[in-house]
C-alpha positions in Angstrom: -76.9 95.9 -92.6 -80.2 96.1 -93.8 -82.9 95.9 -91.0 -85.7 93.8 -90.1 -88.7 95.0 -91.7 -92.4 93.4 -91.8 -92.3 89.5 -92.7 -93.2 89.1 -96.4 -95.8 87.1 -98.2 -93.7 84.7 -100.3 -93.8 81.5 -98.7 -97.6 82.0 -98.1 -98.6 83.3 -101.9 -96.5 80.2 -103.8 -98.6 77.7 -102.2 -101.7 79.3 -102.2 -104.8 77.2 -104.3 -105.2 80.4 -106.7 -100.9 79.9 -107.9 -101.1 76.4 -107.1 -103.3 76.2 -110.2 -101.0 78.4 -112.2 -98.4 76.3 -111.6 -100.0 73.2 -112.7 -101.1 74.9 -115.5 -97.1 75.7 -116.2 -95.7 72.3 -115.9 -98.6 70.7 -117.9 -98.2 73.2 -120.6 -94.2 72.7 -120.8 -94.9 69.1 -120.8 -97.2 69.4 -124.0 -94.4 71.3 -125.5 -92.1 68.7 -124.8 -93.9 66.0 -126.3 -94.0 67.9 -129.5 -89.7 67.8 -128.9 -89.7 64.6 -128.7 -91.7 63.9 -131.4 -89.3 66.2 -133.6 -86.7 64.3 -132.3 -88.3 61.3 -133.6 -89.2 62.3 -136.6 -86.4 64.5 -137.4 -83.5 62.4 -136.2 -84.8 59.1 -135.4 -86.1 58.7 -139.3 -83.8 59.6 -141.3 -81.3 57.7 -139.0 -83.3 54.7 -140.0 -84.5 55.1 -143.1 -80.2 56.0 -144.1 -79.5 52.5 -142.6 -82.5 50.5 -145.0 -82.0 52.5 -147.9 -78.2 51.0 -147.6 -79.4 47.6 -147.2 -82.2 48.3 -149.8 -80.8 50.8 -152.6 -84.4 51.1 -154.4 -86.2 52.4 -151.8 -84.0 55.4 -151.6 -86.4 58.0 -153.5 -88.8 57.2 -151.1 -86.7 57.7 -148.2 -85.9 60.9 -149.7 -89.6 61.7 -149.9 -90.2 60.9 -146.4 -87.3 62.8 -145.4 -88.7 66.1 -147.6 -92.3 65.4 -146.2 -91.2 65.2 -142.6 -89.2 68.4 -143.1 -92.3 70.3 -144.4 -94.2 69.1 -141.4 -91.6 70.0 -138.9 -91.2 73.5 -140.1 -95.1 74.4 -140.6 -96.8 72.3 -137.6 -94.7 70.7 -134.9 -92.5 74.0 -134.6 -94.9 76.0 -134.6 -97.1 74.6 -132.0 -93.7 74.1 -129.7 -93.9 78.1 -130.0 -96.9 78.3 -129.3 -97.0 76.2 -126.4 -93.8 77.7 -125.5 -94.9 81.5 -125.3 -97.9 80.5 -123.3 -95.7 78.3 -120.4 -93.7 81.7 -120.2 -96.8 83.5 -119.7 -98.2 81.6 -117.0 -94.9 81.2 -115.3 -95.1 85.0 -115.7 -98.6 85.4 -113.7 -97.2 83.3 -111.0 -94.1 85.5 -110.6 -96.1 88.4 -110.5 -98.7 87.0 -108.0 -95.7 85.5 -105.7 -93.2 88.7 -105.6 -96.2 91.1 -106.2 -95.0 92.7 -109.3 -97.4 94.2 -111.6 -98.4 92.0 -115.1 -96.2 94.3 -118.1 -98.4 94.4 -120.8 -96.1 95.9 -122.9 -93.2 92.6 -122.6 -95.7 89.9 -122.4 -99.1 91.2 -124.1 -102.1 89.9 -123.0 -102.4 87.4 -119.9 -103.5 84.3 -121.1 -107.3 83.0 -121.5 -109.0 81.8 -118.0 -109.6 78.8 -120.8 -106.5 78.0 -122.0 -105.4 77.7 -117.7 -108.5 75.8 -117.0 -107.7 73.4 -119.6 -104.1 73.2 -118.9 -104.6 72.7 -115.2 -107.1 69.9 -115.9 -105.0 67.6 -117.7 -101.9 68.0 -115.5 -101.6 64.2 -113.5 -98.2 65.3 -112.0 -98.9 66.1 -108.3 -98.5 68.9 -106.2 -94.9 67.8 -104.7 -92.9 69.2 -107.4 -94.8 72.6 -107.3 -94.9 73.4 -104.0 -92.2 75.7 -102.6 -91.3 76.8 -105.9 -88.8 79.6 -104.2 -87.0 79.0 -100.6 -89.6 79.2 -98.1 -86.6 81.2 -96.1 -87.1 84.6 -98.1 -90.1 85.2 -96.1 -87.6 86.4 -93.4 -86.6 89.4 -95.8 -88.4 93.0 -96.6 -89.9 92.1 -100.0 -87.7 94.4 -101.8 -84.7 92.7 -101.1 -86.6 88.9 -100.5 -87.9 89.8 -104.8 -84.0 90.3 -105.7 -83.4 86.5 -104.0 -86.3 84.9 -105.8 -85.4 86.2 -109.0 -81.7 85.7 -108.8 -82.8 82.1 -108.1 -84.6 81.4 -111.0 -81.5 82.4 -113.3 -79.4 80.3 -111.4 -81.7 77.4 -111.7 -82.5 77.8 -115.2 -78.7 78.3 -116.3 -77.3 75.9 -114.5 -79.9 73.0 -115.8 -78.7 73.9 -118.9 -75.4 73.5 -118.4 -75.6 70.0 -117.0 -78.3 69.3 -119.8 -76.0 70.4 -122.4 -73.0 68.9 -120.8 -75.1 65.4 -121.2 -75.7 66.0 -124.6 -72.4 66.6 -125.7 -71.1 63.8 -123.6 -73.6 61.4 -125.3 -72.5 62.3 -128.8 -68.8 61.6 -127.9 -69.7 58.5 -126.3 -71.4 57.6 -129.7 -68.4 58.7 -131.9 -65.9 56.4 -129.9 -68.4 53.6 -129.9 -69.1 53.7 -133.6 -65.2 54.0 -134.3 -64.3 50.5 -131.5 -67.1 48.9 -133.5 -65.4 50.2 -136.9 -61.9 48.8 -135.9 -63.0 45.8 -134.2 -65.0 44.5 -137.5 -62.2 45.6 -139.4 -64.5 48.5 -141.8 -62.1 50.6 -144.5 -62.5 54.7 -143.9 -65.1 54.4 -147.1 -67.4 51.7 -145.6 -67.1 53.3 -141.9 -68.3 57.0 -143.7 -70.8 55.3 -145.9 -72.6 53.1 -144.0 -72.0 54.0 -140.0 -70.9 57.6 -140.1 -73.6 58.7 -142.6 -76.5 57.2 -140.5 -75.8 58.6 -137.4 -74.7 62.0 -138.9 -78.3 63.7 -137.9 -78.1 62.1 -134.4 -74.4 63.7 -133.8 -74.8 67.1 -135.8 -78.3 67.1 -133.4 -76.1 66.8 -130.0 -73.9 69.1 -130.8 -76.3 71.9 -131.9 -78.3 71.2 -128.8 -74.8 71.6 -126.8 -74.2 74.8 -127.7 -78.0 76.4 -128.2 -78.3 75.0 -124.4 -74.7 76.7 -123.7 -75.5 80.2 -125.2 -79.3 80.2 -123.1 -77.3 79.8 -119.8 -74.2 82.0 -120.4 -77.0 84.6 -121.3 -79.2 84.0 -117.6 -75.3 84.4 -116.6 -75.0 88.0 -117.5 -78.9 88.7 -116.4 -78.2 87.2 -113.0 -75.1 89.2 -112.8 -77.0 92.3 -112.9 -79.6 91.4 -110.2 -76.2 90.0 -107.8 -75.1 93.9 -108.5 -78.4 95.6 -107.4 -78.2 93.4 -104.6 -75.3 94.4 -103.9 -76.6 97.6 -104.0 -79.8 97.2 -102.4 -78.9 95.3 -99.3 -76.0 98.4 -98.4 -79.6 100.8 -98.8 -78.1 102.0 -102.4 -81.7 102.3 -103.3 -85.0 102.8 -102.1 -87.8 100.2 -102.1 -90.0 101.9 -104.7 -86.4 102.1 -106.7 -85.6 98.2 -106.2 -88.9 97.4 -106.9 -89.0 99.0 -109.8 -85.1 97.4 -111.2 -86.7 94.2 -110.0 -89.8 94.3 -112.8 -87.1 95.1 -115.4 -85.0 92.4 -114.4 -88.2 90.1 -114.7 -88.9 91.3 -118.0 -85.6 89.9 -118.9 -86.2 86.4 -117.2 -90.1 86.8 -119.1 -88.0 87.2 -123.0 -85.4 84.5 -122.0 -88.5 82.1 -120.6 -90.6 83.3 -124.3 -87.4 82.2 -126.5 -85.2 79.8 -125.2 -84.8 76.5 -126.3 -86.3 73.3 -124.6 -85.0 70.4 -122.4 -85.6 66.9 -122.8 -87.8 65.6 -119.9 -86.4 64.0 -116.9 -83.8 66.1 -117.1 -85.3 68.5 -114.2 -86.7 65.2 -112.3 -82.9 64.0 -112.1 -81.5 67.4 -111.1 -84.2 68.5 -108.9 -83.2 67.3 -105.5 -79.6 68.2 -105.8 -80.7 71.6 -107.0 -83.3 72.6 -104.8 -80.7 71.7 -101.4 -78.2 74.2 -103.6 -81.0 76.6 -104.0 -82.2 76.9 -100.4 -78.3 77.0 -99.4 -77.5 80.0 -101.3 -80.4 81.8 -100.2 -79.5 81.0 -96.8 -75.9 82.5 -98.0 -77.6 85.7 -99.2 -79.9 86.5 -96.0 -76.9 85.8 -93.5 -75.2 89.0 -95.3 -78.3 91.3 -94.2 -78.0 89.1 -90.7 -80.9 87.0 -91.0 -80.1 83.4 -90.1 
């Protein structure tokens, strides 16, 4: 059993104004990114979905459907992608500074590069209209009962928790929805009475994009939260070690900054959700997330 050392400055430092603003920064910054998503969806899926279904009705607009399709393709690839990225790279980084600032870790220039602009925060923080309730408390108020060295391990292993399982219900929802549509389109084939040709042709076809869509996002999702799997894995073993005093604070500490440059690259690359996924999950989660840190401190016997 680990003892009881000073209180740590967790549950103060994620609410303070200065991360508060970081924070708001974050969400407004993932929300611009997933605008652009859904306006690839749109465009990407949505379109050509449609534009399959007139062309059918309407054989000589075909060539321009199939410009539209080629233009939209083009713009995907060389604007809306990029600026997903881009928006992307810079949520990480700010959800980085907050990290850093909470479980006072030092900023690794060397994994993330430069912080980002006072400007580009200012701006970000400005246009954010969501509120403060979904921000506050972003890691169980309960770790401040633990040395920072082991209270870090908690946060961190948290956040992989959190983010993989999101993704699996995300991509479980996904999948389910495509398999919902496949048994809808074939009831809807068999009660009108459509022949194999017609049901390819003019049912199957269209919704093609929307189903091959589903199930790429299924398994993108899937591989994301299989990989936070093995990461958290690693920080459940130096806890493991940590909490029987396998390694000193200074040691721990520094495991811990390697472990968050992991949770940094995953953060930098991994694919997008939909929104409202995390508004639907978030209560269940968060009473999971405050249980199982309440698991981990009653194993160094603090209740």
């Amino acid at each position: 059993m680990v003892a009881e050392t000073a209180l740590n400055r967790i549950p103060e430092l994620q609410n303070a104004p200065a991360e508060l603003s970081l924070m708001r920064a974050r969400q407004q910054t993932y929300l611009r990114a997933k605008r652009l998503l859904v306006l690839q969806f749109i465009l990407t899926v949505g379109v050509p979905v449609i534009a399959a279904v007139c062309a059918l009705v309407a054989p000589g607009i075909r060539p321009y459907t199939a410009a539209l399709s080629l233009l939209i393709s083009v713009l995907d690839v060389t604007v809306l992608d990029r600026a997903q990225r881009d928006y992307l790279k810079l949520a990480a980084k700010i959800a980085e500074l907050f990290d850093c600032a909470v479980l006072e870790m030092p900023w690794n220039r060397f994994v993330a590069g430069k912080p980002p602009e006072p400007e580009a925060l200012a701006d970000a923080e400005q246009a954010w209209r969501g509120g403060d309730d979904g921000i506050r408390d972003w890691y169980p108020a309960s770790v401040g009962n633990a040395p920072l060295f082991l209270a870090r391990i908690i946060c961190q292993r948290t956040n992989l928790w959190y983010d993989a399982s999101l993704r699996r219900h995300y991509g479980s929802w996904i999948l389910g929805g495509a398999v919902v549509l496949l048994v809808a389109l074939l009831a809807a084939a068999l009660v009108t009475g459509l022949t194999v040709e017609v049901f390819i042709a003019s049912v199957l076809a269209p919704a093609g994009p929307i189903i091959i869509w589903s199930f790429r996002e299924y398994f993108r999702q899937r591989d994301t939260a299989e990989a936070q799997e093995t990461v958290k894995g690693d920080a459940e073993a130096l806890w493991e070690r940590a909490k029987g005093g396998g390694c000193q604070e200074n040691e721990c500490a520094d495991l811990s900054r390697a472990f968050q440059n992991a949770i940094y690259a995953r953060r930098a690359a991994s694919p997008l959700m939909l929104p409202l996924v995390y508004k639907l999950r978030r209560a269940a989660m968060e009473a999971q997330m405050n249980r199982g840190a309440a698991a981990y401190l009653r194993e160094i016997g603090i209740s």
